[in-house]
Every structure is written in structure tokens, then in C-alpha cells.
C-alpha positions as CSV (number, residue, x, y, z in Angstrom):
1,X,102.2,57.8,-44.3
2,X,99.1,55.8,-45.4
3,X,96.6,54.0,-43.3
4,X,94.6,51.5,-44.3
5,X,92.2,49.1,-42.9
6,X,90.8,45.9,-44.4
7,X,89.6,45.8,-48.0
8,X,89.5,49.8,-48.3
9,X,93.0,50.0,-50.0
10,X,93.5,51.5,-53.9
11,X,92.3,49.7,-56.9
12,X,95.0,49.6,-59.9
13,X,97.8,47.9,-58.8
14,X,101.1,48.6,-57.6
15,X,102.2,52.0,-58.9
16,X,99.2,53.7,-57.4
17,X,99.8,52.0,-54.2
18,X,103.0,53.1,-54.4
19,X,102.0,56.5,-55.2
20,X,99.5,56.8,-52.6
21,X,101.6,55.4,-49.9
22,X,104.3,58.6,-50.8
23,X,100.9,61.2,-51.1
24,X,100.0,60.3,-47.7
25,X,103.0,60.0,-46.5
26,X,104.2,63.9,-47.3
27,X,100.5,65.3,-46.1
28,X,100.9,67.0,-42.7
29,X,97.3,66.6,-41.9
30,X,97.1,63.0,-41.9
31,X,96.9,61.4,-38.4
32,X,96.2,58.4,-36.3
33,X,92.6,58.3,-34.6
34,X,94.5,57.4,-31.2
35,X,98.3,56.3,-30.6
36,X,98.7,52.5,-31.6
37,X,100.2,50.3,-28.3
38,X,100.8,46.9,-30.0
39,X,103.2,47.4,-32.7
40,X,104.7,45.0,-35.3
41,X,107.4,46.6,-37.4
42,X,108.8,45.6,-40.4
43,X,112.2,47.5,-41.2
44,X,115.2,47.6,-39.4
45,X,115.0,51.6,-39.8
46,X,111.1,51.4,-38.5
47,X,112.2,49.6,-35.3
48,X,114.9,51.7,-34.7
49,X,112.8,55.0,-35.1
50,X,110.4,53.7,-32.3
51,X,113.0,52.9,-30.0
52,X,114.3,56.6,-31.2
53,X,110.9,57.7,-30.1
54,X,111.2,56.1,-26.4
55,X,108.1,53.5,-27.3
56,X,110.2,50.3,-28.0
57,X,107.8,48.7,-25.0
58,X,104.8,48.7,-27.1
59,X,106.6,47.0,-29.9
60,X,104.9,43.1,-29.7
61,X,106.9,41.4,-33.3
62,X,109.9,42.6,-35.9
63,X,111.1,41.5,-38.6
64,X,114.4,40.1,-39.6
65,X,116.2,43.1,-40.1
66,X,115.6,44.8,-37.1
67,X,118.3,43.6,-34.7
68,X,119.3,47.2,-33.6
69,X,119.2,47.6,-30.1
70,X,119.9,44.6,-29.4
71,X,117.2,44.1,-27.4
72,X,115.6,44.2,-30.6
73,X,116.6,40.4,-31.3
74,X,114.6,38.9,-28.2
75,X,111.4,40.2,-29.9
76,X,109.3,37.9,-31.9
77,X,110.0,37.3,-35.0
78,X,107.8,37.3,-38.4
79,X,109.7,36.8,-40.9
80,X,111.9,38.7,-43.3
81,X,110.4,42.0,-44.9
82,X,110.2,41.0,-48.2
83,X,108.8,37.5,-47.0
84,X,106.5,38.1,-44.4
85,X,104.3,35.9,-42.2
86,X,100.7,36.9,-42.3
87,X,100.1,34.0,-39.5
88,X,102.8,35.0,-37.3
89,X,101.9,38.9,-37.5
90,X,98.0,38.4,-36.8
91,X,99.1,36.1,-33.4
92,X,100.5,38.7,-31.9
93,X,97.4,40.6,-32.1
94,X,98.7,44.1,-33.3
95,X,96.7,47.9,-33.5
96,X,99.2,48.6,-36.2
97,X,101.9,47.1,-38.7
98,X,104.5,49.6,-39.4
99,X,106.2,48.7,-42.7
100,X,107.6,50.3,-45.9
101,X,106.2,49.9,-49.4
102,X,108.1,47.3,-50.9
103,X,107.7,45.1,-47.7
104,X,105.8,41.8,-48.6
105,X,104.6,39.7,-50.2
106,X,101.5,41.2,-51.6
107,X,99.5,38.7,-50.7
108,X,100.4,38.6,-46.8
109,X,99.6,42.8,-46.8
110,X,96.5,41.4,-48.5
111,X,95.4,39.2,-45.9
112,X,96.3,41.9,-43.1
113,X,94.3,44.7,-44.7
114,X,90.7,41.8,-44.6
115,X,91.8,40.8,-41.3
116,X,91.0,45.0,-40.5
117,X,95.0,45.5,-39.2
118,X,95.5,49.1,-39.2
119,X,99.1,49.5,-41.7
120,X,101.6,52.2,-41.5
121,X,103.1,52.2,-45.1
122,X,105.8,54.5,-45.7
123,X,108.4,55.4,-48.9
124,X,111.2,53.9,-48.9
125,X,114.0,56.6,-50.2
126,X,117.6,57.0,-49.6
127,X,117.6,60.7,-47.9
128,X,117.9,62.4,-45.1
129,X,114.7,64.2,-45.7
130,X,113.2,60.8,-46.4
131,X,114.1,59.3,-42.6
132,X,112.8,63.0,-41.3
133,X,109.2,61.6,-43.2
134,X,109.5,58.4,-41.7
135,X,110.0,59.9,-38.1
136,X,106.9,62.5,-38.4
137,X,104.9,59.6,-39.8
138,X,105.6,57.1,-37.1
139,X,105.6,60.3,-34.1
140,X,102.2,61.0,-35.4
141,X,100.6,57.6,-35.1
142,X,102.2,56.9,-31.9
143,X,101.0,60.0,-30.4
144,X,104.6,60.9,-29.6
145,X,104.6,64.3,-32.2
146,X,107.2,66.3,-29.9
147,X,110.0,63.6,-29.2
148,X,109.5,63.4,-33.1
149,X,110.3,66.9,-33.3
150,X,113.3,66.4,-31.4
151,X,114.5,63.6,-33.3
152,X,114.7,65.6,-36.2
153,X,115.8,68.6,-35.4
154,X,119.0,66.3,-33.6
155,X,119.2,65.3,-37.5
156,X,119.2,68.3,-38.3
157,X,122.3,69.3,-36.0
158,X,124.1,66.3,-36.7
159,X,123.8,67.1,-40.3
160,X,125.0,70.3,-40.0
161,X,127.7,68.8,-38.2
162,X,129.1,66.7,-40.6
163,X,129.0,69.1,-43.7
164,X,131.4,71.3,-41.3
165,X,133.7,68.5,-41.3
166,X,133.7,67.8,-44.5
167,X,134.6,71.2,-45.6
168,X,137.4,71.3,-43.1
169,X,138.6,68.1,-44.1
170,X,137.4,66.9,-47.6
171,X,138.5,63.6,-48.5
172,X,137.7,63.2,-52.0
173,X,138.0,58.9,-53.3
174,X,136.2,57.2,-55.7
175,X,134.5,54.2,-53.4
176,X,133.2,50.6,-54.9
177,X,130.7,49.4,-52.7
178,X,130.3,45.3,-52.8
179,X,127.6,42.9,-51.7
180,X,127.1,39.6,-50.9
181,X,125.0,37.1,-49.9
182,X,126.1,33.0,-49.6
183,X,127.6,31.4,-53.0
184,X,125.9,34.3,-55.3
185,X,128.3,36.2,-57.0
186,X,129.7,39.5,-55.8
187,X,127.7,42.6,-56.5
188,X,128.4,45.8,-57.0
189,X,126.2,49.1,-56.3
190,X,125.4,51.5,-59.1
191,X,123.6,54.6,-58.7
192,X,119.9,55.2,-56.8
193,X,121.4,52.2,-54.4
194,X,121.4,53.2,-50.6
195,X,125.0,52.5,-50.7
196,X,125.1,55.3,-53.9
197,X,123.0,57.9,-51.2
198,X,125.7,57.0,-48.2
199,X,128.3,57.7,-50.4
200,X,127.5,61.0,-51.6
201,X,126.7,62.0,-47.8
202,X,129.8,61.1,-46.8
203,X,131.6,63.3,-49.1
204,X,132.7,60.3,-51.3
205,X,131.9,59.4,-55.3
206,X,130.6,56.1,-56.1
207,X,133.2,54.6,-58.4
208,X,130.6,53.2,-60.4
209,X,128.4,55.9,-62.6
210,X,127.2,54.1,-65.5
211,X,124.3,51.8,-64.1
212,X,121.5,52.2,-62.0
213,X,121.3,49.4,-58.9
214,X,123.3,46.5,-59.0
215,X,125.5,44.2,-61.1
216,X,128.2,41.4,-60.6
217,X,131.7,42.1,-60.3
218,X,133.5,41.1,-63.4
219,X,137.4,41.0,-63.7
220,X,137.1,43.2,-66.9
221,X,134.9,45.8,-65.1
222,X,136.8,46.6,-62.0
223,X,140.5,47.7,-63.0
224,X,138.5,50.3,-65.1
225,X,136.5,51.9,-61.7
226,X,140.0,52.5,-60.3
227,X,138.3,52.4,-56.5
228,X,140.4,54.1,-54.1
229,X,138.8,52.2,-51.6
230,X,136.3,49.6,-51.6
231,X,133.4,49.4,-49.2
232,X,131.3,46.2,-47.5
233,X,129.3,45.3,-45.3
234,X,130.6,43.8,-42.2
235,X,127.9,40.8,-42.9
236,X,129.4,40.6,-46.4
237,X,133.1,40.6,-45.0
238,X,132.0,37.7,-43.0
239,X,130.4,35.8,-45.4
240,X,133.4,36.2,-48.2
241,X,135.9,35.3,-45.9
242,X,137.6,38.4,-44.7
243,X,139.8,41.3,-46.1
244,X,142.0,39.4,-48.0
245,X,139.2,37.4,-49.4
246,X,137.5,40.6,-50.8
247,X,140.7,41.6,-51.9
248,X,140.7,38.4,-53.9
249,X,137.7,39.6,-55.9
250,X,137.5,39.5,-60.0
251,X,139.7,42.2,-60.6
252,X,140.0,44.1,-57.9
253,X,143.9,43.1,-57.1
254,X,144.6,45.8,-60.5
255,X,142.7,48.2,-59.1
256,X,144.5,51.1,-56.7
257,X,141.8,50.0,-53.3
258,X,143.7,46.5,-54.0
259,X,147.2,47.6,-54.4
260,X,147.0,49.8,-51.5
261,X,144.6,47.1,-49.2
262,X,142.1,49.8,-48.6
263,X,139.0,48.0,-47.5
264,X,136.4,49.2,-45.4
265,X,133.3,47.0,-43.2
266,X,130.7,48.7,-42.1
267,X,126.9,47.3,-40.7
268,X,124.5,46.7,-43.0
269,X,122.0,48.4,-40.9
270,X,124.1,51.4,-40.1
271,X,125.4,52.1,-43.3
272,X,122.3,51.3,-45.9
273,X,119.2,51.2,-43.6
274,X,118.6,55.0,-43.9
275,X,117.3,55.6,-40.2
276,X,117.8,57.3,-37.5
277,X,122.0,57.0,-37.4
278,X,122.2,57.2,-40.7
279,X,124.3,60.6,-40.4
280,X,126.6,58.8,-37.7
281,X,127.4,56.3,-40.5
282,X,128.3,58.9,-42.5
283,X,130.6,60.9,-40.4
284,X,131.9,56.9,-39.3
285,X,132.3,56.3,-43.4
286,X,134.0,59.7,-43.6
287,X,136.4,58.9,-40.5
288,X,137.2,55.8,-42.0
289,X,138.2,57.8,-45.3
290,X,140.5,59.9,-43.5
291,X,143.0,57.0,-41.9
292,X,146.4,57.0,-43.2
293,X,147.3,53.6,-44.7
């Protein structure tokens, strides 16, 4: 967790911000001087922590990506997190801007920190003990430590949950995970992705091994994954046309997910967003793994 207000922020760029934000974030002994009540948060996982927590009523703005609840939507708006409004925040006159590191851009976090807005940054990482962070960071500051405490140890459960069903009923398959967005080309997710993280705690193996993040989909590249299955987002389904349409991909129609028709859609949020369901998604992914075709 890291607090800071105005102009007292770290000199020397972005990897000791980035460092600092994580330092802060792992000290116990950090805290809030008293629990904030006008809330902007930036992060569909943030938001949906809060309303974890019970305190979605003192939430004033979001950001794009937090539409779950779905009472989450009729909240004002301020932008997406990578492209924040720094007008549109400061009108709705917040004690504190919950957001993760990379939200931005730097300038906008700039202009909070001189307008004295109290910022809860936190690390962004694609674990379970990661979202466990972000939960005691974001108990703490809104003074609600022991429904924190009880979120996590429900983790904790659930967790242990789903590693009893995957030993009762492994389902080993090499998964390709595609994105995206409009007319750009079709992506696909490498390794230290959150869709990399998801797979691996769902008891599945990212097909793809050799790369780190993402790449396009190439015809040459994906008869030699040999995906078993091949996982999107239910906003990516949409926006490529449908099952067949992914089936349709560069390649994929060689590979045994497209002889076989195994394609799976999942929500963005649910599946990469790394909060507070992220184990459901996983025990959904694994479900989903185990149908019969």
C-alpha cells in the first residue's frame, strides 16, 4: 500500500515508484490516519474488493473496468485506468483514489498528488497472495480490518477447495489464451500474463512457453502449440464474431482445440482481473475443462 499526498511522492522515476508502491504495500504497520468515505477507484479488482468489504456506498467515481456488480455501472465514470481524467476525479471531491501502479497517465496522478488527494497505490501481480495484499491494504484504509480478515481467510477456503478438486479430478490440456480488441490483430498470451497466472491455478498449461506477454497469432505459430483448447474472453468472442469466427483464426483450424471445436469464453473481469473471484474463475475454468465434447 502506499499513501501519498500532494508533491511528497519519490524522486527517481518510475522504478522507485514502482518499488515503493510494493515496499509499502507488504509493511503490516502502514495505516490510514482515519477510514476514507469518498472513494474513487480505479480497477475493476479495487471496486470489487470494496464492495467485498460491504463499503460500495462510500464509493463516489470508477473507472471503466469496474462494471462488477452491476451496480457498479451507474457510478460515475472517469475514464479508463490507463487514461484517466484528473478533471473528472477531483469533481467528485474524493478523501482517497484507490488505484494500482500502472494506472495513469503520469501526468493525471501528478496533478492529484498537488491537488493533496490522498492515493491508495497498490502492486499489480497475478497471485492469489497478491489479491490477499490488495484486500488488507484497502481493509486497512477503510477502517474495515476484520471483514478484511474474513475475506481472505474465505480465499483461503476456497483455495483449498479447488486444489482438492483438482487432485480428485486433474484435467491436464495445453490452453491458448487469445485477445482482442476492434480490427487489431489476434493476440496471444505468453507467460507472466494474468491469463498465464489463471491458467496454472486452474490446473491447466499455457500452450505457449517460449515468450513473455503477448504476440500476434500467426498461421505458422499455432499448429505448433497444439492447444487442446483455446480460451477468450467473452468481450473478445463478441468482438471476433463468435465461436466459429475464433475458430477461423491464422492457424488454429490444424491445431487439435480446432479440429475438436473446443473453445472456451469467459469474462474479462472474472478470469484476468485477479480479485476477489478470482478462485471461482478458476474452479469455473477448471469445470469448463472437464465437459465432454
Amino acid at each position: 500500500m502506499a499513501r501519498y499526498r500532494g508533491g511528497a511522492h519519490p524522486p527517481g522515476g518510475a522504478p522507485v515508484k514502482r518499488l515503493l508502491a510494493f515496499l509499502l504495500l507488504v509493511l503490516p504497520d502502514v495505516s490510514f490516519a482515519g477510514a476514507a468515505k469518498r472513494i474513487v477507484s480505479i480497477g475493476g479488482a479495487q471496486t470489487e474488493i470494496i464492495y467485498a468489504l460491504g463499503a460500495e456506498s462510500r464509493i463516489v467515481g470508477v473507472d471503466s473496468t469496474s462494471y462488477w456488480p452491476e451496480t457498479a455501472k451507474l457510478l460515475p465514470q472517469v475514464g479508463y485506468q490507463r487514461a484517466l481524467s484528473a478533471e473528472g476525479i477531483l469533481s467528485l471531491e474524493p478523501d482517497l483514489v484507490i488505484l494500482g501502479v500502472d494506472a495513469g497517465p503520469p501526468t493525471v496522478i501528478e496533478q492529484l498528488k498537488q491537488a493533496n488527494i490522498p492515493l491508495l497505490v497498490l502492486q499489480e501481480d497475478h497471485s492469489i497472495a497478491s489479491v490477499k495484499q490488495k484486500i488488507a491494504a484497502i481493509a486497512r484504509a477503510l477502517g474495515e480490518v476484520t471483514k478484511g480478515k474474513a475475506l481472505m481467510k474465505r480465499l483461503d477456503e476456497q483455495q483449498a477447495a479447488l486444489d482438492q478438486e483438482l487432485k480428485a479430478h486433474p484435467a491436464p490440456a495445453r490452453v491458448l489464451f487469445i485477445m482482442q480488441h476492434g480490427a487489431g490483430s489476434a493476440m496471444v498470451a505468453g507467460t507472466h500474463t494474468a491469463a498465464d497466472a489463471i491458467l496454472k491455478l486452474a490446473g491447466a498449461s499455457n500452450a505457449v512457453t517460449a515468450y513473455e506477454g503477448y504476440k500476434p497469432l500467426t498461421p505458422e505459430a499455432a499448429p505448433a502449440l497444439a492447444p487442446d483448447i483455446i480460451l477468450v474472453t467473452t468481450q473478445t468472442l463478441d468482438e471476433i464474431g463468435g465461436k466459429d469466427s475464433v475458430l477461423k483464426l491464422p492457424g488454429l483450424a490444424l491445431t487439435p482445440a480446432g479440429k475438436s471445436g473446443r473453445v472456451i469464453a469467459m469474462d474479462t473481469l472474472l478470469l484476468l482481473g485477479f480479485g476477489p473471484r478470482t478462485i471461482e474463475a478458476a474452479r469455473e475454468l477448471h469445470a469448463h475443462r472437464m465437459e465432454k465434447k
